[in-house]
RODO-2510 file (C-alpha; in nm, 4 decimals, decimal comma):
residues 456
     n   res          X          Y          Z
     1     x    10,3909    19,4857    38,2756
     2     x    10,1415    19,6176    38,0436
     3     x    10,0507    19,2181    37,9652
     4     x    10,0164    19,1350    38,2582
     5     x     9,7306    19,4720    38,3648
     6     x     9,5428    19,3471    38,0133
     7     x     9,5159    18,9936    38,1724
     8     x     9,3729    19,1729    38,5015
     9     x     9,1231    19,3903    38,3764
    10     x     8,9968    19,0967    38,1144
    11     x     8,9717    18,8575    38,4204
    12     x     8,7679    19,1349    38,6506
    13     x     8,5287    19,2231    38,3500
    14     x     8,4255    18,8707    38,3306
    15     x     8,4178    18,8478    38,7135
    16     x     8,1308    19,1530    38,6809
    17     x     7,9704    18,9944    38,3841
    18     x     7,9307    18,6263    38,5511
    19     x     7,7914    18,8423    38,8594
    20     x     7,5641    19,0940    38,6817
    21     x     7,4218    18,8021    38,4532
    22     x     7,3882    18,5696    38,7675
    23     x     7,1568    18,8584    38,9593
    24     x     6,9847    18,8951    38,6561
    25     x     6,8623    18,5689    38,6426
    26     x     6,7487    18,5768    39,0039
    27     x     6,5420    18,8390    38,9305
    28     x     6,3567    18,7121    38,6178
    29     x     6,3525    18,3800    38,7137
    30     x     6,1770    18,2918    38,4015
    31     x     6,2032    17,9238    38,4289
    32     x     6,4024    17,8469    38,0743
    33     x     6,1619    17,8854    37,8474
    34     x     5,8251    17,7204    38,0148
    35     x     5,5096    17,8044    37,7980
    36     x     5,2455    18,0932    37,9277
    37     x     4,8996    18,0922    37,8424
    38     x     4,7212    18,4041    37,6370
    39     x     4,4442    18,5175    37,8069
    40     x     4,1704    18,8105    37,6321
    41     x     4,1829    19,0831    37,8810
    42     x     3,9496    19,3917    37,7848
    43     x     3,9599    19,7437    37,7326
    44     x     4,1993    19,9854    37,8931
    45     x     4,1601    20,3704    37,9341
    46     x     4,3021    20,6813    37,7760
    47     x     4,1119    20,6918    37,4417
    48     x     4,2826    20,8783    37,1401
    49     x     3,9983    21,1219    36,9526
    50     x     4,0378    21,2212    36,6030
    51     x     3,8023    21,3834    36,3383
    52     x     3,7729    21,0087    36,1308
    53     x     3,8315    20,7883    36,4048
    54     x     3,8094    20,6741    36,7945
    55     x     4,1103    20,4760    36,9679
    56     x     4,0588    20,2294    37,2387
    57     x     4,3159    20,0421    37,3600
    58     x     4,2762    19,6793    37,5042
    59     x     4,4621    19,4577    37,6704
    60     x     4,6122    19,1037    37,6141
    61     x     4,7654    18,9088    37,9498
    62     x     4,9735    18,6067    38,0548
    63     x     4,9523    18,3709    38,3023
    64     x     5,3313    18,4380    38,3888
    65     x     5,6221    18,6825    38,2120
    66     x     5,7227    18,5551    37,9238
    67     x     6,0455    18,3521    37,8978
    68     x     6,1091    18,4781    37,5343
    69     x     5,9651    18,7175    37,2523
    70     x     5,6855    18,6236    37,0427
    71     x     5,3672    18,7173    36,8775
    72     x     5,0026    18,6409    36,9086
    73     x     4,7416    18,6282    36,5778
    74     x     4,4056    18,8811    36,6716
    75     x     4,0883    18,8106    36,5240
    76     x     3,7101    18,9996    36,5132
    77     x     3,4778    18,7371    36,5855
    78     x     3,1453    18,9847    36,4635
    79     x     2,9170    18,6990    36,3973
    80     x     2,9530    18,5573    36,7984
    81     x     2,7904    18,8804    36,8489
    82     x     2,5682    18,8889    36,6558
    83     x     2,4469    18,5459    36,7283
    84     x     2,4085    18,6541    37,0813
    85     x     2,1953    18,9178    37,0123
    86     x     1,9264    18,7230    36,7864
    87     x     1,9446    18,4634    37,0763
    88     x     1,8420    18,7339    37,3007
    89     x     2,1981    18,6442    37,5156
    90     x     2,3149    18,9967    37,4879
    91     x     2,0663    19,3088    37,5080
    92     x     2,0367    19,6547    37,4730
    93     x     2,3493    19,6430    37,2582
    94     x     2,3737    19,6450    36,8545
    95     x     2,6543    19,5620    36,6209
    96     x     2,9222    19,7832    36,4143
    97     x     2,9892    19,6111    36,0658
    98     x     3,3607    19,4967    36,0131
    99     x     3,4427    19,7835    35,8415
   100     x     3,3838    19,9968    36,1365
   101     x     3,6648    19,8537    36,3325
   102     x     4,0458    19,8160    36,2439
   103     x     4,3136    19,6727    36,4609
   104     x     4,6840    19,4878    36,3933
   105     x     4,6614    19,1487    36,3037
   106     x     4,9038    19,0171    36,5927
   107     x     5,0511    19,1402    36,9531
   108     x     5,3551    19,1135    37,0403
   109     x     5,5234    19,0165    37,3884
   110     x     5,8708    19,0974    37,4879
   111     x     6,0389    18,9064    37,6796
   112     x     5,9534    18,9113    38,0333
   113     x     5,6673    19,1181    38,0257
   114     x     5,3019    18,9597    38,1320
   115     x     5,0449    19,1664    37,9565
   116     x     5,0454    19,3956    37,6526
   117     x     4,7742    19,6062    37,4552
   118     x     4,7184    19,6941    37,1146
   119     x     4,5234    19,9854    36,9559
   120     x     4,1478    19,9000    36,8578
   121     x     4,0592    20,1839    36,5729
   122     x     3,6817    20,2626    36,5360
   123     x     3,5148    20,4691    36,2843
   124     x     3,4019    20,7762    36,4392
   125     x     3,0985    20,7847    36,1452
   126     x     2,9744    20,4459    36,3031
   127     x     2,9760    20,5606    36,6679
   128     x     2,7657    20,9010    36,5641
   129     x     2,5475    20,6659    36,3937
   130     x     2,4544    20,5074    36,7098
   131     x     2,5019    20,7527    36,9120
   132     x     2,3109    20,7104    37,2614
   133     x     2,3621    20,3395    37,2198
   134     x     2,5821    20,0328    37,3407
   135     x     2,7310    19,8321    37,0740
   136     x     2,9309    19,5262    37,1568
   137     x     3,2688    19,3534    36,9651
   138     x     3,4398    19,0128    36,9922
   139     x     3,7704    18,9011    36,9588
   140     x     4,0277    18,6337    37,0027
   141     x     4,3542    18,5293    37,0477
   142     x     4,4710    18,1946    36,8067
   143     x     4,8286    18,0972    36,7235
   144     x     5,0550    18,1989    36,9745
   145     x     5,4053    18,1814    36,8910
   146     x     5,7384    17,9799    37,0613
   147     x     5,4905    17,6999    37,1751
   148     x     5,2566    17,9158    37,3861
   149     x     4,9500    17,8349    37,4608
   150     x     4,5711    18,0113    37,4837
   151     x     4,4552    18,0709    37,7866
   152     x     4,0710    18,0893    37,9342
   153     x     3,9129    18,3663    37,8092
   154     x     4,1233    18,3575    37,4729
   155     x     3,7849    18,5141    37,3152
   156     x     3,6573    18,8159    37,4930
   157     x     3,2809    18,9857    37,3768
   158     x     3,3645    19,3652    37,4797
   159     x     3,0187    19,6275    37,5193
   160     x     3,1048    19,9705    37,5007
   161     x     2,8855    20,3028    37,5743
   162     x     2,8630    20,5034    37,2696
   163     x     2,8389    20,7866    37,5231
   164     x     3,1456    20,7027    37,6735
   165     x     3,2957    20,7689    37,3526
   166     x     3,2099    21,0826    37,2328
   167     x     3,0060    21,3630    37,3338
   168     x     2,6686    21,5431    37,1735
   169     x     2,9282    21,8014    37,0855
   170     x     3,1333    21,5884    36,9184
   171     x     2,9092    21,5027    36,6576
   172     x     2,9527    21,5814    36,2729
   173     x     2,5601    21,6520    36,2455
   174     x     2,5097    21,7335    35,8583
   175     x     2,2109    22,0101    35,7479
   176     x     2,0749    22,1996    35,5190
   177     x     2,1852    22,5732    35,5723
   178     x     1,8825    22,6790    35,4361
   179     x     1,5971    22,7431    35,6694
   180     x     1,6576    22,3946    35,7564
   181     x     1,3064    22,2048    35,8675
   182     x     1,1185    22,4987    35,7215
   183     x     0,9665    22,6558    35,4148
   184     x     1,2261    22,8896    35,1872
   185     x     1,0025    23,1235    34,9624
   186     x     1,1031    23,2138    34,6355
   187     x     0,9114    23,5709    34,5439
   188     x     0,9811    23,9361    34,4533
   189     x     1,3067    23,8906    34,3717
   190     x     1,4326    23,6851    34,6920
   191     x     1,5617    23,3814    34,8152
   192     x     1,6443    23,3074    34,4361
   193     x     1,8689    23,3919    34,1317
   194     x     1,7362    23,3450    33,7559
   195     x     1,9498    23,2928    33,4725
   196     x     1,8323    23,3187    33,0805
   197     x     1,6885    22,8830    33,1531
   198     x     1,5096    22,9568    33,4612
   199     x     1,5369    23,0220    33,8305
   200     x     1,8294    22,8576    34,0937
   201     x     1,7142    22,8427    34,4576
   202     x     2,0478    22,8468    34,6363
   203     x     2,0470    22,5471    34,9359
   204     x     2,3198    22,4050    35,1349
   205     x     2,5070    22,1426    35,3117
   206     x     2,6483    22,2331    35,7328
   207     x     2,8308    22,0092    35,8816
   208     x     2,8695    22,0808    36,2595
   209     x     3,1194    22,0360    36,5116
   210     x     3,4978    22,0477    36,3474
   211     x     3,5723    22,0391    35,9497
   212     x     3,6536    21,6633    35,8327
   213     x     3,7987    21,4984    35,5081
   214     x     3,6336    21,5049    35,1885
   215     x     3,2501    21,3374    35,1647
   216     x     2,9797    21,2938    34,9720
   217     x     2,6075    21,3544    35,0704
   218     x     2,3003    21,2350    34,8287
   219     x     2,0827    21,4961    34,8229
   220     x     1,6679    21,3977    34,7224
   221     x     1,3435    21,5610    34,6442
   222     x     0,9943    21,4908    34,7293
   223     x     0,6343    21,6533    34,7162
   224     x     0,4816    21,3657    34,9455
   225     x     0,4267    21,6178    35,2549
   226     x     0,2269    21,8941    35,0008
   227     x    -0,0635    21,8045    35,0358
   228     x    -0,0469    21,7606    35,4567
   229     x     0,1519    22,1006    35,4718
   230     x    -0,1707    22,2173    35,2529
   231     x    -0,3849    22,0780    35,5054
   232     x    -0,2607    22,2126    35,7896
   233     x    -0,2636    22,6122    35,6048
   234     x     0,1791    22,5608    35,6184
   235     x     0,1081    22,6538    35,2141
   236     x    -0,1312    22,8319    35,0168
   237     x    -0,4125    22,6025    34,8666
   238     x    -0,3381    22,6477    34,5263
   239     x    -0,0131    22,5108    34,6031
   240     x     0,1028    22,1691    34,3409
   241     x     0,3976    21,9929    34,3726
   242     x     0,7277    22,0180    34,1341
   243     x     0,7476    21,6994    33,9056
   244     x     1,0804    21,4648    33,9005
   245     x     1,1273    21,6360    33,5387
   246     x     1,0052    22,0128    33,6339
   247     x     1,3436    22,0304    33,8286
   248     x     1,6649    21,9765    33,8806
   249     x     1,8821    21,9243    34,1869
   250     x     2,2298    21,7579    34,1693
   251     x     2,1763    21,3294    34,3156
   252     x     2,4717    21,3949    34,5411
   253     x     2,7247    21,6992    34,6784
   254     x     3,0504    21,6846    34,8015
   255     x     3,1865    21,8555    35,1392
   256     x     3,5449    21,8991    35,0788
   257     x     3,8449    21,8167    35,2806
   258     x     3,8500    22,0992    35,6525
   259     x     3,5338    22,2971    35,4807
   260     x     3,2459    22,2545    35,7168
   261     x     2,9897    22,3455    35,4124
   262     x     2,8804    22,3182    35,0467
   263     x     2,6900    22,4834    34,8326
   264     x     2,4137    22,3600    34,5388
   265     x     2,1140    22,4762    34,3663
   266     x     1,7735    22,3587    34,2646
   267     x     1,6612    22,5178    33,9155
   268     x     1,3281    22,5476    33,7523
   269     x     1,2606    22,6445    33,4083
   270     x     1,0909    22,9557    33,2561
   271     x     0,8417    22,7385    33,0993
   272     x     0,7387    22,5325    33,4299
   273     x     0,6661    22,8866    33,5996
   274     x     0,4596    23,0310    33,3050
   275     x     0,2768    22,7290    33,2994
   276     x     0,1840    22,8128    33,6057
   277     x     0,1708    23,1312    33,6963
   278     x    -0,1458    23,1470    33,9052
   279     x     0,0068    22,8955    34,1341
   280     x     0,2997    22,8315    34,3940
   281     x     0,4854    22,5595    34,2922
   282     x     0,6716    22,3470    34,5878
   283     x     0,8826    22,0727    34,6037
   284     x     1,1040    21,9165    34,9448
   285     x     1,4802    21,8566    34,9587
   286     x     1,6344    21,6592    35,2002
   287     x     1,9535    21,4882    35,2529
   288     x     2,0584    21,0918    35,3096
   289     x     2,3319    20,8789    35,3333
   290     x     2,6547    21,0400    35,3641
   291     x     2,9325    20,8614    35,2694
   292     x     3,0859    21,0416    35,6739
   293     x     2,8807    21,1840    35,9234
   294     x     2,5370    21,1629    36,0607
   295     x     2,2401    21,3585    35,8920
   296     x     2,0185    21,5887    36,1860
   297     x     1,6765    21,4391    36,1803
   298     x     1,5341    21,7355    36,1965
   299     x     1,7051    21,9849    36,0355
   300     x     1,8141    21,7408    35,7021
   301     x     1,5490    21,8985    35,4763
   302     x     1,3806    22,2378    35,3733
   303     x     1,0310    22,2715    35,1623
   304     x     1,0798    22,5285    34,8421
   305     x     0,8009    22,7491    34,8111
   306     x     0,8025    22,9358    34,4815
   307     x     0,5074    23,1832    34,4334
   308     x     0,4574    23,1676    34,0026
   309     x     0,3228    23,5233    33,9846
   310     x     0,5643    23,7072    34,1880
   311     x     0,8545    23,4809    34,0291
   312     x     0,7336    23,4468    33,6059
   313     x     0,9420    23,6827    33,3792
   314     x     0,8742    23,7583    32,9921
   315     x     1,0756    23,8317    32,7106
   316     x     0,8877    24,1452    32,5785
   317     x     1,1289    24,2508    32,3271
   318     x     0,9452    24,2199    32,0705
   319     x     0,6221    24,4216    32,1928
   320     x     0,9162    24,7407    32,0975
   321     x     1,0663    24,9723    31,8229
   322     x     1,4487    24,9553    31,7774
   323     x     1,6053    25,2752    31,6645
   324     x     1,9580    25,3172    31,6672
   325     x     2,1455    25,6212    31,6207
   326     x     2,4668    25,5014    31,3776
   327     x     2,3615    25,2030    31,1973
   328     x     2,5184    24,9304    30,9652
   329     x     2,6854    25,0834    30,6266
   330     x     2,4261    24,8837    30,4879
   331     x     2,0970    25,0222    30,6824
   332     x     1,8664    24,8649    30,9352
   333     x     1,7434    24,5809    30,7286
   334     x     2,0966    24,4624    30,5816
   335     x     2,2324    24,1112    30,6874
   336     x     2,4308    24,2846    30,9923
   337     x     2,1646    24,5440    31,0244
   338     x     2,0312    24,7020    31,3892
   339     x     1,7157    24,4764    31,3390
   340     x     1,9561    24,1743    31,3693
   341     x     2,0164    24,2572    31,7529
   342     x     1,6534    24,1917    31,8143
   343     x     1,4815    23,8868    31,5876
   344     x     1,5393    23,6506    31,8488
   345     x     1,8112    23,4856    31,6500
   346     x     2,1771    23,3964    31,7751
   347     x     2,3267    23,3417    31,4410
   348     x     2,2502    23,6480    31,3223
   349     x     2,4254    23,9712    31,4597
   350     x     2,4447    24,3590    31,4298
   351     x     2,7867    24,5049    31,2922
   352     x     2,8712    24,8571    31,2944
   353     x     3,2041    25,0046    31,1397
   354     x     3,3798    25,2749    31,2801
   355     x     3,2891    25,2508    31,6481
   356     x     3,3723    25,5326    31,8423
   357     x     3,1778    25,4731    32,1731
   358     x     2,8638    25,6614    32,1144
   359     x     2,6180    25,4049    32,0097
   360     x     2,2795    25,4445    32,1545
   361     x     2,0099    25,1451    32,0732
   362     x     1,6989    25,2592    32,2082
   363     x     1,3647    25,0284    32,2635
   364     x     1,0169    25,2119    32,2492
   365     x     0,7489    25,0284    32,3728
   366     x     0,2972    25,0900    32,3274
   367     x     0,2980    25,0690    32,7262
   368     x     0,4609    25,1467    33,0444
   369     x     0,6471    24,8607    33,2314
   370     x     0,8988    24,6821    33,4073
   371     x     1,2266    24,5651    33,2782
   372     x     1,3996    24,3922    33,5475
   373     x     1,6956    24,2640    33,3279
   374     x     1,8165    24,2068    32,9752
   375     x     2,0721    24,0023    32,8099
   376     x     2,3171    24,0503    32,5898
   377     x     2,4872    23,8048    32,2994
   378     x     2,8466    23,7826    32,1879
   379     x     2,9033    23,7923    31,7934
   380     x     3,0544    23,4874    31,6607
   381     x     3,3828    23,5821    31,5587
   382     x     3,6449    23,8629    31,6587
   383     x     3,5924    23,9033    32,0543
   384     x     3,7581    24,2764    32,0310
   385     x     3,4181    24,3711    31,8623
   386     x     3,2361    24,2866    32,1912
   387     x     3,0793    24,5134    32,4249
   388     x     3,3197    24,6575    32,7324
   389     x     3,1238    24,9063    32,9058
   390     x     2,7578    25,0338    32,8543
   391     x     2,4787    25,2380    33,0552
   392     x     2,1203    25,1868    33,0556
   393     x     1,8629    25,3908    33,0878
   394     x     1,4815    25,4200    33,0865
   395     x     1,2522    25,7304    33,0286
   396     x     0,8482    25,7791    33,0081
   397     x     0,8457    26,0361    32,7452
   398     x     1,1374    25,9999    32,5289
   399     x     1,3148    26,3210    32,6545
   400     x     1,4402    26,2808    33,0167
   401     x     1,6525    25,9611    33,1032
   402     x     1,7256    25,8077    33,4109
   403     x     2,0434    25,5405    33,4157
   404     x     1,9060    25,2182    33,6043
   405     x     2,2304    25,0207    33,5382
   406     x     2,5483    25,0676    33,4501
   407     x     2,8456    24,8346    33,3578
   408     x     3,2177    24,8498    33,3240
   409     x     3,4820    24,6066    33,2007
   410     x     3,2700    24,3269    33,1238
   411     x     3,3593    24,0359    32,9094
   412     x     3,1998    23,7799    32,6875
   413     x     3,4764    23,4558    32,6953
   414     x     3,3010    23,2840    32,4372
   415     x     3,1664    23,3296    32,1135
   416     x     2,7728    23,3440    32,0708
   417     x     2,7359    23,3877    32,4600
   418     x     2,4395    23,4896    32,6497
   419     x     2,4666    23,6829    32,9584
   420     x     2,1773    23,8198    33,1800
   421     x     2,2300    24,1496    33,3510
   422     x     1,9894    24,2105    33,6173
   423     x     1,8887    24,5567    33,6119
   424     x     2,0228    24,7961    33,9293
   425     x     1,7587    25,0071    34,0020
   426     x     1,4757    24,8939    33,7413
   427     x     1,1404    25,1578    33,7420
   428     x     0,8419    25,1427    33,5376
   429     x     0,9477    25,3093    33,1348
   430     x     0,8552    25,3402    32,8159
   431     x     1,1360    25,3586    32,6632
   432     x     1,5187    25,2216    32,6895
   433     x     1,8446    25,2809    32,5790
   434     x     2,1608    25,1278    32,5930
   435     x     2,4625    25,3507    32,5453
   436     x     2,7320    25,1662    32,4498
   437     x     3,0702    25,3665    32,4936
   438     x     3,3365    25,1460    32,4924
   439     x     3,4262    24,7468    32,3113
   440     x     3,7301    24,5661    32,3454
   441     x     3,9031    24,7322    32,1135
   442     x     3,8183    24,6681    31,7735
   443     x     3,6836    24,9315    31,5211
   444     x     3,4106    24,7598    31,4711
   445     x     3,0955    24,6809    31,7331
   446     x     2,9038    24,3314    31,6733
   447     x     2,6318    24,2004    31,9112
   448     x     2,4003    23,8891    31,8262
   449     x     2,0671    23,9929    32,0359
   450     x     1,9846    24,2136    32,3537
   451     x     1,6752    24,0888    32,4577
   452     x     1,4193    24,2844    32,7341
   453     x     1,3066    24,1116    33,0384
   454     x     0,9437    24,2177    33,2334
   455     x     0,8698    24,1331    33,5982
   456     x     0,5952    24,1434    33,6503
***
């Protein structure tokens, strides 16, 4: 019995089967296997937006479903464009170069289906770069698979609207941060930092819209507008431009990966702003060719204005007296003597034994004036003989002090290093002392040279 219900249900399965497979085939009706042609179609809708790249998707057809799977080869066909447009065929459109586009190198069609689509990829760079603009594409269809033919169109020339693509607000725009299409001034003490070299004139790079992957933008400097800005009274008249070797600007900066800015400087020398002192000294920077992105036409550069007299610092340390209270075992003049932290030497240094945190080096000067900061120069061996903490303070007679700066918990990493300390709240003295009350640790206090710096 149980035989003879296993031969039932065998025969009605294949009953269904030879029923299900015979409406199937009236439905497809795919005519065993007859060849289809390819034919180029165009571009579809629903674009795909990302921060490197713009999707479009575009479609392949046939002249009938397929009758099996199989796979067509896609090619861009660039130079058929740009043939057309030196003909003067197609106008009001330019060209994208290869690399701009990317794209899989076949479609595929399944088995009874009669069109399909693939995923163009453009550069989203390229379109901001001609932005406003139509460019057109080519491509066609070759090799199609299982004996298939190509179909008319099987090469397709495809304009799109730049516009269509992205909006103004879309658009990575790249800047300078800094009063970008305008003049930055570098005087009294603003709109730059100095350092023991020179000067650095902080500038930037903005990049608008959403943060992006890493780039690189070359950064540039030029005096060739001077002598118009000159003209039209934009800058003083005794304004000359900055030679190629009177600064220094890095050739190129790099934006890093979701930051939307970057920072750089441009530096000048001491000796370039001595030199000329009864001058302003100018110089533009601008920005150009970013490896991503578009560079603002007008906002891509800013003019440095740097007015010499308000700007040029002196070392006046040796106009003074040093007097210290606790000196070397060995006395002022000794080879780690107090005179040692001001002879304008490195490799030399002053060494005192039995620190305790009450040395007080004091500077007396023949005039009144204006130290605006100082430096200070790490021995060359033991770091726990360094300077920690210290006070500074000026007076006009000698007798009453007032503390312009103050520091705590500084360090000197290296050996024989120079730092500048610009002074807190710098007046106009005669004389200065530093109080230093605490080193590192040692017994023993060594500093190569403090050195006095005037603004004037």
């Amino acid at each position: 019995m149980k035989r003879l219900f296993y031969y039932i249900t065998i025969i009605l399965g294949c009953s269904q089967f030879l029923a299900c497979s015979k409406d199937n085939l009236e439905v497809f009706n795919l005519q065993g296997g007859a060849p289809v042609q390819v034919i180029a179609e165009g571009e579809g809708k629903d674009l795909i937006k990302t921060n490197d790249y713009v999707q479009v998707p575009m479609k392949v057809k046939l002249s009938s479903p397929a009758s099996q799977t199989f796979d067509v080869e896609l090619q861009l066909n660039t130079d058929t464009v740009t043939k057309l447009i030196e003909s003067g065929t197609l106008k009001d459109v330019v060209t994208l170069p290869n690399s701009a586009f990317s794209f899989p190198n076949v479609v595929k069609f399944q088995y009874g289906a009669d069109t399909t689509s693939f995923l163009l990829t453009i550069s989203r760079t390229e379109i901001e770069r001609v932005y406003g603009k139509k460019f057109a594409l080519s491509y066609k269809l070759s090799n199609p698979g299982k004996g298939n033919q190509l179909g008319n169109p099987n090469s397709i020339i495809v304009t799109m609207d730049s516009k269509d693509l992205l909006t103004a607000q879309d658009i990575h725009y790249l800047s300078i941060t800094n009063s970008p299409g305008n003049i930055i001034l570098a005087s009294d003490h603003n709109n730059y930092n100095t350092t023991p070299s020179g000067i650095e004139i902080p500038i930037g790079v903005s990049l608008a819209s959403f943060p992006s992957k890493f780039f690189y933008v070359e950064v540039r400097g030029t005096t060739d507008s001077i002598s118009n800005w000159i003209t039209k009274k934009k800058v003083p008249v005794n304004t000359i431009g900055l030679k190629e070797n009177e600064y220094s600007i890095p050739s190129r900066v790099q934006v890093l990966g979701n930051k939307s800015a970057a920072a750089f400087n441009i530096s000048i020398p001491w000796d370039v702003i001595t030199k000329n002192k009864d001058k302003f000294l100018a110089v533009t920077v601008y920005l150009k060719d970013p490896t991503l992105h578009v560079i603002n036409p007008q906002k891509n550069y800013t003019t440095i204005l740097i007015d010499c007299a308000k700007v040029v610092e002196f070392d006046v340390t040796g106009e003074a007296t040093l007097t210290v209270n606790r000196d070397n075992n060995g006395g002022a003049n000794a080879g780690e003597g107090s005179l040692k932290l001001v002879d304008d030497l490195t490799n030399t240094k002053f060494l005192q034994s039995a620190f305790t945190g009450d040395l007080k080096c004091m500077l007396t000067f023949t005039r009144t004036l204006k130290i605006g900061a100082y430096t200070l120069t790490s021995g060359n061996d033991a770091i726990e003989r360094d300077p920690k903490s210290w006070f500074l303070e000026g007076s006009l007679d000698g007798i009453n002090w007032v503390t312009i700066d103050t520091r705590v918990n500084e360090s000197f990493p290296n050996r024989i290093q120079t730092r500048r300390f610009n002074i807190q709240k710098p007046g106009n003295y005669k004389f200065y002392r530093l109080n230093i009350t605490e080193n590192v640790g040692s017994s023993l206090f060594q500093c190569s040279e403090w050195r006095m710096i005037e603004f004037l």
